[in-house]
C-alpha positions as CSV (number, residue, x, y, z in Angstrom):
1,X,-13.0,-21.8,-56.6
2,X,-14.3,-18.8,-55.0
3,X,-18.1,-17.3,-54.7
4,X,-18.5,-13.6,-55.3
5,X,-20.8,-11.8,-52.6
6,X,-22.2,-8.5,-53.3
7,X,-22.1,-6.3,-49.5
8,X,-24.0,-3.7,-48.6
9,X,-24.1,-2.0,-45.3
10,X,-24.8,1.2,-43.8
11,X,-23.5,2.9,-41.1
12,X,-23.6,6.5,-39.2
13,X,-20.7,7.8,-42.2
14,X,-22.4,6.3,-45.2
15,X,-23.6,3.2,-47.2
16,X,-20.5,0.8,-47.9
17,X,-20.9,-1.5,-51.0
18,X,-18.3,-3.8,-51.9
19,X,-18.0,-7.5,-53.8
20,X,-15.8,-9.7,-51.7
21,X,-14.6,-13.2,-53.2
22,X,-14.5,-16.2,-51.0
23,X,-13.7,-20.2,-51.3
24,X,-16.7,-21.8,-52.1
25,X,-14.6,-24.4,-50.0
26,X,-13.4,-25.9,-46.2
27,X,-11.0,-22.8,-44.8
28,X,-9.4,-21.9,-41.6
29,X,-10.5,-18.7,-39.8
30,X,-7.4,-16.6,-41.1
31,X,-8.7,-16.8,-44.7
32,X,-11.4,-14.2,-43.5
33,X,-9.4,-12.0,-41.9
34,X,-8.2,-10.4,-44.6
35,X,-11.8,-9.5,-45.8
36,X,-12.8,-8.4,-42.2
37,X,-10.3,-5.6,-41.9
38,X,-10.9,-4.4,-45.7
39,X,-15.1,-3.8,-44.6
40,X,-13.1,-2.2,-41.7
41,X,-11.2,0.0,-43.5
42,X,-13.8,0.8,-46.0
43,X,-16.0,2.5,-43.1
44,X,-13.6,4.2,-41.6
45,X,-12.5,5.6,-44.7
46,X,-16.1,6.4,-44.8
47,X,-15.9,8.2,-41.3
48,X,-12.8,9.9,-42.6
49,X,-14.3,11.6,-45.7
50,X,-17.3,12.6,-43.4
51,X,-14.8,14.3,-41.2
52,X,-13.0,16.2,-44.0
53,X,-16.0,17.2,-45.5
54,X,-17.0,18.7,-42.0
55,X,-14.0,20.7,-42.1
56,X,-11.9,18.9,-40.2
57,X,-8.3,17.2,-40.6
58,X,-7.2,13.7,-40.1
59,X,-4.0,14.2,-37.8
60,X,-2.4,10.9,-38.4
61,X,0.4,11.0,-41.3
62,X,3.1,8.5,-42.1
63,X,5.9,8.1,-39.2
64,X,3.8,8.9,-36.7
65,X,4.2,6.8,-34.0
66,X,3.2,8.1,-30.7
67,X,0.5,5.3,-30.3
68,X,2.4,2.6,-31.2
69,X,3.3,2.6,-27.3
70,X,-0.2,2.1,-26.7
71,X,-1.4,-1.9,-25.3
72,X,-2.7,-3.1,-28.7
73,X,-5.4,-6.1,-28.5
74,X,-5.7,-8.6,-31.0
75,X,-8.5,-11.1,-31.6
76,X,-7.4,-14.9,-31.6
77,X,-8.0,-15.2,-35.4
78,X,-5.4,-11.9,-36.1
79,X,-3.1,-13.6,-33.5
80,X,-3.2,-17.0,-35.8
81,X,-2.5,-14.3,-38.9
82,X,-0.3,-12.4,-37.7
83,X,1.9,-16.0,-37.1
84,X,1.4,-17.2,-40.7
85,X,2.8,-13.7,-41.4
86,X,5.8,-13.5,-39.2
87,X,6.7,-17.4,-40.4
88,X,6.7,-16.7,-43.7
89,X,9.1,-13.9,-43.3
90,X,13.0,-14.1,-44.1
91,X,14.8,-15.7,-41.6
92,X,17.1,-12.7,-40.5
93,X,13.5,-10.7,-40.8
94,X,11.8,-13.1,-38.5
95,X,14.7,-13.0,-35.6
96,X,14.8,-9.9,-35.4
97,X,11.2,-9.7,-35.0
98,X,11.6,-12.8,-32.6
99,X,15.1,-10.5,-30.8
100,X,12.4,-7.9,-30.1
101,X,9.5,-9.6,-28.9
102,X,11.7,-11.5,-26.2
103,X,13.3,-8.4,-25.5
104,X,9.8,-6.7,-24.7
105,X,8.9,-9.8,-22.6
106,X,11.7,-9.1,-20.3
107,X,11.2,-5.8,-20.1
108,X,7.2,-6.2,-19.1
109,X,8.1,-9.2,-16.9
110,X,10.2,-6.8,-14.7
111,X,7.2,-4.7,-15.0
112,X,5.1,-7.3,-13.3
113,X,3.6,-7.0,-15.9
114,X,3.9,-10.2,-18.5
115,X,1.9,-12.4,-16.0
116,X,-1.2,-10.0,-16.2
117,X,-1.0,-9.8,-20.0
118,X,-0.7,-13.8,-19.9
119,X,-4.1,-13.9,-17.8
120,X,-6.1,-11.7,-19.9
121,X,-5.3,-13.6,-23.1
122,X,-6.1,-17.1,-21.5
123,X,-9.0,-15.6,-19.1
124,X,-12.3,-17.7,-19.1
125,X,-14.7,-15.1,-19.9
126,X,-14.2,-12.0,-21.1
127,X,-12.9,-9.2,-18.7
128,X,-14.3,-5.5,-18.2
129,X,-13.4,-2.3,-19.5
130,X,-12.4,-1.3,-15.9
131,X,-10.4,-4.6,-15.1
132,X,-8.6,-3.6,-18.0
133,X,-7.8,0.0,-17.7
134,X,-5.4,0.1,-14.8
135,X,-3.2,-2.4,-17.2
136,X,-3.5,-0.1,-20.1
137,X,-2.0,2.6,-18.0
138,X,0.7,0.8,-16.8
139,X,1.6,-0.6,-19.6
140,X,1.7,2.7,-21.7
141,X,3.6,4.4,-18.3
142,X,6.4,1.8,-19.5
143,X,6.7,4.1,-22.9
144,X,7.8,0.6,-25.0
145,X,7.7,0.9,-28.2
146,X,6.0,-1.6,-30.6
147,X,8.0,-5.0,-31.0
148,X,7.4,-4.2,-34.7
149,X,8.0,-1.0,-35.0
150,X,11.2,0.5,-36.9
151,X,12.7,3.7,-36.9
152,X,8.8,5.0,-35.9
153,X,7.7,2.6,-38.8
154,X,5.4,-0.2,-38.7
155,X,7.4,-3.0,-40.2
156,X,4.3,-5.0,-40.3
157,X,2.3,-2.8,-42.2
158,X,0.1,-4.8,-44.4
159,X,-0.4,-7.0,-41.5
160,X,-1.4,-5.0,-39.0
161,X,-3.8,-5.5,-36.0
162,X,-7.0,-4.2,-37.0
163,X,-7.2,-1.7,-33.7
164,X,-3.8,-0.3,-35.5
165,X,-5.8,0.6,-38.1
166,X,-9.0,2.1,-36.2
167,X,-6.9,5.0,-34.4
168,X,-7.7,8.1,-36.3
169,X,-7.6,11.3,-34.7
170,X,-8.7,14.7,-35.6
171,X,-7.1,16.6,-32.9
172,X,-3.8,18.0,-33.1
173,X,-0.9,15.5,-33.6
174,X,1.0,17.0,-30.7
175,X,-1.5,15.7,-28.0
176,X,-0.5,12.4,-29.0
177,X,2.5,12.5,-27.3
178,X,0.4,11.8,-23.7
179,X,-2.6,10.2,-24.2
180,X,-3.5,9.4,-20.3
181,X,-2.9,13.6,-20.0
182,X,-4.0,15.2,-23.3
183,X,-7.9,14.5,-24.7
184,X,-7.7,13.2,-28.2
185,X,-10.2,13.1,-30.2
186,X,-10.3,9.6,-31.9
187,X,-12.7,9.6,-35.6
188,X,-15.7,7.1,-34.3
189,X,-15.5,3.3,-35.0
190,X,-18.8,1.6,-35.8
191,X,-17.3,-1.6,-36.4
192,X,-14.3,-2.8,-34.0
193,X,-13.0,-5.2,-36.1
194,X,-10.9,-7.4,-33.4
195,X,-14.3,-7.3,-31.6
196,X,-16.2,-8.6,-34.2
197,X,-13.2,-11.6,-35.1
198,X,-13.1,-12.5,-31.5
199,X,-17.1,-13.1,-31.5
200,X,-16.5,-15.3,-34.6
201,X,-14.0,-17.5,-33.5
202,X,-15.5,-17.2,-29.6
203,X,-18.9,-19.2,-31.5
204,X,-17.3,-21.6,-33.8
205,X,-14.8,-22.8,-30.8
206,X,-17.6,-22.2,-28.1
207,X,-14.6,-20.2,-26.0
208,X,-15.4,-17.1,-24.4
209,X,-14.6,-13.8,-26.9
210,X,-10.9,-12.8,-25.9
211,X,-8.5,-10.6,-27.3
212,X,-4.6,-11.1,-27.3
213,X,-2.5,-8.5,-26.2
214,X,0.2,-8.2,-29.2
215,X,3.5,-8.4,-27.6
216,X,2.7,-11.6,-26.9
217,X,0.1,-12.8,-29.8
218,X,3.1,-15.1,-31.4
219,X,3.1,-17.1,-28.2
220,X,-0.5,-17.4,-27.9
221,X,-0.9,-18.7,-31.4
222,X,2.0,-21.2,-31.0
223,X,0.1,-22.6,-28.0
224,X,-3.5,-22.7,-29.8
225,X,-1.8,-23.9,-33.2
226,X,-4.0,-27.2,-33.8
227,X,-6.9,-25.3,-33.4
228,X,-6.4,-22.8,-35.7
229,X,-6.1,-26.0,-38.5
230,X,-9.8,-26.4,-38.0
231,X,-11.9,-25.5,-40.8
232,X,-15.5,-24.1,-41.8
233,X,-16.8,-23.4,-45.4
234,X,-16.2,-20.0,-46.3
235,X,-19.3,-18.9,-47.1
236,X,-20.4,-19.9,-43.2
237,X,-17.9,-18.0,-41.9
238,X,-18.7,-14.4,-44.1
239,X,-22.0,-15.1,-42.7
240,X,-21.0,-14.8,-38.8
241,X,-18.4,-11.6,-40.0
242,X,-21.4,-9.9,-41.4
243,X,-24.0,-10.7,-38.9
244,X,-21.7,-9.5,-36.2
245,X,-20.9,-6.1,-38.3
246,X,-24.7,-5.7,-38.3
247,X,-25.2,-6.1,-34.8
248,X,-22.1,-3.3,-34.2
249,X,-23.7,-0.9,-36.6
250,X,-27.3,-1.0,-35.4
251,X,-25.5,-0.4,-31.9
252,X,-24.1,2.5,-33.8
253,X,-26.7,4.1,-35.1
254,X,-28.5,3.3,-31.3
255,X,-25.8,5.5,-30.0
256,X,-26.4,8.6,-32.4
């Protein structure tokens, strides 16, 4: 059984209306996720129509890759997601998947840099902007490409982290190739998706909001498996998205 909830929210590109289904019933925090990142999307399409109607042009085209060498963070609920996805893949699918994700760790362990990853997914409270930048650098200094990505192809597509599919630029695609060097010009965000998913599950755990860096998101979720069983109803749990989302936009709309 599912209950059908009529959404309507408005942010600095637009109003966004949308029905989105739900179990009436008991569900884990990854049933939501799916929803999340659609009201994601939805906006920044929203963003993206403003931006071509204001004459400019959305630089991002398939096989694009050069920010898939970019530190991606994931909330814990996309990490438990993202290992319900990789599971249910073919088995020669899922090691190689599995090849390149321990061939990634090795790489960022002689980077010194696997142990400062580790702390910031299990830190205790959640860390600054600034504590955070130097790592960012470093890790996109190291040039690695994406554990999922294939011939400049995201081979996790429909799964993807929802700060994957944030990243819209309107600047030209050749200053993509250095991003610490060349000023891009991202489309605006109102709604960080992984933000708003790690203040969800940060309230119904009572854990401080994190987010997962994704080389090693797999691992994480192994570790936290049992609590990713638990379950809330699933109305509850739209509830928190959506209360979060309005708490983004008004900051939005503070901010213009």
């Amino acid at each position: 059984m599912v209950e059908r909830f009529e959404v309507a929210l408005n942010t600095p590109a637009g109003r966004l209306t949308t029905a989105i289904d739900v179990p009436t019933g008991l569900i884990p925090i990854t049933a939501i996720v799916p929803v999340t990142r659609r009201l994601g999307e939805e906006a920044a399409q929203l963003e993206a129509q403003q931006a071509v109607e204001a004459g400019q042009t959305i630089s991002c085209k398939m096989g694009c890759a050069a920010c898939c060498r970019m530190l991606v963070p994931l909330s814990p609920p996309e990490a438990f997601s993202l290992r319900e996805y990789v599971e249910q893949l073919p088995s020669d699918r899922r090691t190689l998947l599995l090849n390149r994700l321990s061939d990634t760790k090795d790489r960022l362990t002689q980077a010194d840099l696997w142990s400062q990853l580790s702390d910031v997914a299990e830190a205790s409270k959640p860390m600054p902007d600034e504590a955070l930048d130097p790592l960012n650098r470093s890790y996109y200094a190291l040039r690695i490409p994406c554990p999922y990505l294939e011939e400049e192809m995201c081979s996790i597509y429909e799964a993807r982290p929802a700060a994957c599919r944030e990243l819209l630029v309107t600047s030209p695609a050749e200053l993509c190739q250095d991003l610490v060097q060349n000023p891009v010009t991202p489309l605006p965000v109102s709604m960080r998706i992984g933000s708003i998913l790690g203040l969800v599950w940060g309230t119904l755990t009572n854990s401080p909001p994190r987010l997962i860096p994704l080389p090693m998101a797999l691992e994480w979720a192994e570790r936290h498996k049992e609590e990713s069983r638990q379950t809330w109803p699933g109305s509850s749990l739209l509830d928190q998205v959506l209360d979060n989302m309005w708490r983004f936009l008004s900051q939005a709309f503070q901010r213009k």
